[in-house]
N, C-alpha and C positions, 0 to 999 in steps of 0.2 A: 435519404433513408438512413438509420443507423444499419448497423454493419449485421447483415444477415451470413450467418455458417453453419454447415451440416455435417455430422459424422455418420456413417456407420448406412442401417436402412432403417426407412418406415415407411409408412403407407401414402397413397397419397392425395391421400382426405386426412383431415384432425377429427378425431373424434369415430370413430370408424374400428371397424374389426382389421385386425392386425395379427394373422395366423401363425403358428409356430411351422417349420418344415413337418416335425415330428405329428403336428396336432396340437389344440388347443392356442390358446391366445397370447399374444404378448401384452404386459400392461403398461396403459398411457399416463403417464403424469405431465402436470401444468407445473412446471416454476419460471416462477414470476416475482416480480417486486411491485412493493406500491400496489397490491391486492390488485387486479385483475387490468389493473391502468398502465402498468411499468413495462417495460422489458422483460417478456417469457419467452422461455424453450418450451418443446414438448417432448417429453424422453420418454423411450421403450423399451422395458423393465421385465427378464424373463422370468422375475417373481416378483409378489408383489410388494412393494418397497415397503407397507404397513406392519411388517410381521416383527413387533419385538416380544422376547420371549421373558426377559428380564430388565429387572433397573436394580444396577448394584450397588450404588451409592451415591449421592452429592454432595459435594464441600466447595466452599469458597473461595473464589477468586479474585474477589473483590479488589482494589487497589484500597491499600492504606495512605493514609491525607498524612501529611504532613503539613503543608500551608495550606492552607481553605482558599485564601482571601490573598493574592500574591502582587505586592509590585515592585517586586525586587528583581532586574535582573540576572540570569545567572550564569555558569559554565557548567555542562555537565562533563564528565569525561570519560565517553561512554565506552572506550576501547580499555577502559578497567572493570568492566563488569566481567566478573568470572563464567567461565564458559560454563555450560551442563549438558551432560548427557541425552537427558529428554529432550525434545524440542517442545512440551506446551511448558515444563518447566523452568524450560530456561529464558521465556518470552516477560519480561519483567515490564509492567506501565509505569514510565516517568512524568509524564503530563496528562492528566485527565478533566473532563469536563461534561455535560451532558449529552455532547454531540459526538463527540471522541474522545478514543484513548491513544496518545501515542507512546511508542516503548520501544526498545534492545532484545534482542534477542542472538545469544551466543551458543547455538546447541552442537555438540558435537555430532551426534549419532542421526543417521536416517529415521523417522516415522515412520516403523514398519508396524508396533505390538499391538496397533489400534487404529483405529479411524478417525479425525476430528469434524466437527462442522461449528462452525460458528452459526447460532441462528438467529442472532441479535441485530450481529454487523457484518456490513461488508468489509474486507481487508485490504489494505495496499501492504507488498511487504515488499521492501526495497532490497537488493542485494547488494553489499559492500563490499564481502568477502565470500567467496565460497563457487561451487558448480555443483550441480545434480538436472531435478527431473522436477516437478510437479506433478505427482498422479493425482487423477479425479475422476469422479464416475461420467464425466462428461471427455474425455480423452487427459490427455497428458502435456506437460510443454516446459521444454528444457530452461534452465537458467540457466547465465553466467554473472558475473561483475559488471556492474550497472543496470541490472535487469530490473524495473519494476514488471511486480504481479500481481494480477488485481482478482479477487475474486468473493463471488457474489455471495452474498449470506444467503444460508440453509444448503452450501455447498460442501458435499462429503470428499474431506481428498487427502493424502497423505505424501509427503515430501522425502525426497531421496538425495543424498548427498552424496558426491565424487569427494569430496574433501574433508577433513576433520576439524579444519578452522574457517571457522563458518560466525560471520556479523553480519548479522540484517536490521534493518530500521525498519518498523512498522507503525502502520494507524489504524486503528479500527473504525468504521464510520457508520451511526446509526442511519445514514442519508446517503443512498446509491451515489457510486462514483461515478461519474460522466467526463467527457471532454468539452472545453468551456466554448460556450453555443457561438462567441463571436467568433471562433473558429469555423464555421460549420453555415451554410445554407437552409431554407427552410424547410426543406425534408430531409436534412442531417448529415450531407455529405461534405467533407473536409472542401474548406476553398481552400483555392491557391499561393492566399500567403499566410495561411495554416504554417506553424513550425513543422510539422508532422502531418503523414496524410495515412490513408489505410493501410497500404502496404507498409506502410513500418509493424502493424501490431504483428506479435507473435500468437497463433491462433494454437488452441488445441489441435494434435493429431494422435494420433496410434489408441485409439479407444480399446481399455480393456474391457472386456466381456467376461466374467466368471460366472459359471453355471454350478455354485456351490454351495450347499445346505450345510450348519454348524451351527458354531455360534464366536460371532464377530462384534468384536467389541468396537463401540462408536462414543468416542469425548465429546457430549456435547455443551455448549458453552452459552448459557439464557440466563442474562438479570446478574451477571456477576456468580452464577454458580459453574460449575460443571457436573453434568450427569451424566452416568456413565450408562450406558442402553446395551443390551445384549439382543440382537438381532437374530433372525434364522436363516438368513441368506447374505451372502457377500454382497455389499454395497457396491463394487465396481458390478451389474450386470446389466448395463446399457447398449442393448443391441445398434441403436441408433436416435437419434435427436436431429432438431432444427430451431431456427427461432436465433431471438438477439441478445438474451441472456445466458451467461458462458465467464467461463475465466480465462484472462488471454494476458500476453505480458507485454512489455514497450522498453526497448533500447535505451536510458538516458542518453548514450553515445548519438542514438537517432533522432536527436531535439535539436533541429536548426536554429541557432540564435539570432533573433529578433536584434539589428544594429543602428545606431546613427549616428549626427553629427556631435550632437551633446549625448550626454548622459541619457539612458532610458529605463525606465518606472520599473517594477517588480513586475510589472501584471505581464511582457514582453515575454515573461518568462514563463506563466504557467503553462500547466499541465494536466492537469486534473482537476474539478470541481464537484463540492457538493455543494450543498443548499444553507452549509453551515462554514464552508472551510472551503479553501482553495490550496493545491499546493503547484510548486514552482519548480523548474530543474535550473541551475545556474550552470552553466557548459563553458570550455572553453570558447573563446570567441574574439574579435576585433576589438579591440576599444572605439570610444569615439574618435571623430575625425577632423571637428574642428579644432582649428589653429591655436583656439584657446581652450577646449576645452580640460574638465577637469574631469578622470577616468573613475576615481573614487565617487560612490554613491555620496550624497547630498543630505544633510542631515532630514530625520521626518518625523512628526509626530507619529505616535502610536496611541493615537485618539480609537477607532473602530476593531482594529484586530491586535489579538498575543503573535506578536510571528516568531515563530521556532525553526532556524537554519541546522541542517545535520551537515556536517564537512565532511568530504567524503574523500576528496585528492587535490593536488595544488596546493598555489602560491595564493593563500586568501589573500588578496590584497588588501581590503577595509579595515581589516582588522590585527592584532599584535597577538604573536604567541598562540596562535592556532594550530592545532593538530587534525588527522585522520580521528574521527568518530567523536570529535568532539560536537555537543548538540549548547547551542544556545539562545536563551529564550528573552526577548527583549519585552514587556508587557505592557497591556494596554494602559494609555493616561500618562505617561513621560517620552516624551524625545530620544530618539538615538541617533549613530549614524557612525562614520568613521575613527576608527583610533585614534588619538595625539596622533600625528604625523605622516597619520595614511593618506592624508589630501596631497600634501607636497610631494608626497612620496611617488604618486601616481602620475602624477605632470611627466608628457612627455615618453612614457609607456602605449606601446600600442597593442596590445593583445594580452590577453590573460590562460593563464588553463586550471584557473579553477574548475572545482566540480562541486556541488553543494545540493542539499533540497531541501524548500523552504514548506512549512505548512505556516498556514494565516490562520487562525480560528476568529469567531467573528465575537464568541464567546471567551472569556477569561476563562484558562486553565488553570487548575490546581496541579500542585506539585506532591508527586508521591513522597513516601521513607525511601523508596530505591531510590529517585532520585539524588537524595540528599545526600546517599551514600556515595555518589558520585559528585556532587561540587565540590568547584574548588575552593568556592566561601568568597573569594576578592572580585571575582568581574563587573558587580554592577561599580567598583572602583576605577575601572579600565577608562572610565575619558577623564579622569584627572591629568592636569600635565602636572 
């Protein structure tokens, strides 16, 4: 079964009268993905969640192209993107595609003056730097350094930060995030040599409830615009919920590494999948154990997927001259694989602590202007000896 959890009260029938203490009813909503097939909650709403009273403007979000058509590999150098105060401001896409956008984000300031929801895409936002909270109208759930958080489109929530220096890596995905099925039995429960099993996810707790009439501003983000909706009731006013759709977070630190005697494939590593992309945690861990083997990855074509590595801590070993927050993108249709010297380099090393995370798109990405603002211009030169 995929992972069922519950906040707060409701009734205990679906579909059913659900009385206030006071009088009167509380109201039910369905969210759901994948129209009435996917993964839904039911939430109960002490008003009704329909009431916008204004729409104050829309403008463009859109990612500007820079490359359309790319087979160039590159270095981004993402721990130079200047920080911003806002958080949807400071969320910049460097790789996009029809399936995903992936991006930087360096906000200082907590998400207090408004509300967001993406109603497009689902979110993975990785935590690099920073601690706070996740609020959302479905409970709350703290982050630290390493946290991914995954949360579901058409979800209303706003983000609280403990610290002022704050780096996240995100992707947006038109196609619900899942955990990949060879992981998992036929009605959805992690097997045994799952990297990770239930009790690792960080689930929502501490549901806010406000019982507040005004007018509350909600960002919402469709087709590349944001519109900006004035409601007449505080979006946090979820007395209670159940069901399998929910945003919850996952430990990187919690990804048991997949090990053996040779070398072992990317896929050992993932993490998350959608229908379009898969992504990967690269963790510390053992190197291999054969007598001969060699610890450096294996040169591979890049025939089917763009894979995009975000470095996040450690000693890259495959590769020269890597930093924290460095992102780079190897493309589909040329070969890659270890730096000049990283092969010899590795003989005889037994254990790594890198920390890294890869997305694979199955589709070629284009490459934004923010982007570009961040290459270093030489890496697809980096296997010259």
């Amino acid at each position: 079964m995929p992972l069922y959890h519950k906040l707060g009260n409701f009734p205990q029938k679906r579909h059913t009268q659900f009385e206030k203490p006071n009088g009167g009813l509380y109201y039910e909503q369905l969210f759901g993905t994948e129209g009435f097939h996917g993964h839904s909650s039911l939430l109960y709403h002490v008003h009704r969640p329909t009431q916008v009273k204004e729409i104050l403007k829309s403008y463009s979000v859109e990612p500007k192209i820079a490359i359309g058509k790319n087979i160039k590999s590159l270095l981004l150098k993402g721990f130079e993107l200047k920080p911003e105060d806002d958080f949807l401001d400071s969320r910049k896409p460097m790789l996009v595609n029809k399936d995903c956008t992936i991006g930087l984000a360096a906000p200082r300031q907590s998400l207090r003056n408004y509300f967001y929801k993406n109603a497009d895409a689902d979110e993975m936002i990785f935590i690099h730097k920073g601690k706070g909270k996740l609020r959302t109208m479905m409970g709350n759930i703290p982050f630290e350094y390493g946290d991914y958080l995954i949360i579901p489109r058409g979800m209303i929530y706003q983000i609280d930060f403990e610290t002022t220096e704050n780096r996240l890596f995100y992707v947006e995905s038109f196609a619900p995030f899942y955990t990949p099925k060879r992981y998992k039995n036929e009605s959805g429960q992690h097997l045994e040599h799952s990297p990770f099993c239930e009790r690792d996810f960080i689930l929502p707790t501490e549901l806010e409830t406000h019982d507040e009439k005004g007018d509350f501003l909600i960002k919402i983000k469709k087709e590349g615009m944001i519109h900006e909706f004035v409601y007449a009731t505080h979006p946090f006013d979820v007395v209670g919920w159940d069901g399998y759709n929910f945003p919850y977070g996952f430990s990187i630190h919690n990804f048991e590494p997949i090990t053996g005697r040779v070398h072992q494939p990317p896929p050992v590593h993932q993490t998350f999948e959608t229908s379009t992309f898969v992504v990967c945690s690269f963790c510390p861990r053992l190197y291999d154990y054969h007598p001969k083997a060699i610890p450096a990855p294996y040169n591979h074509s890049n025939i089917d997927s763009d894979e995009v590595l975000y470095y996040v801590d450690g000693d890259f070993m495959s590769r020269n001259n890597i930093e924290q927050g460095h992102i780079t993108l190897h493309p589909k249709g040329i070969p890659h694989g270890p730096a000049p010297g990283a092969m010899e380099r590795s003989i005889g090393h037994t254990e790594t602590h890198e920390l890294a995370v890869m997305v694979d798109t199955f589709r070629p990405l284009m490459v934004t202007e923010e982007a570009m603002g961040l290459d270093d211009g030489q890496y697809y030169k980096s296997w010259v000896e």
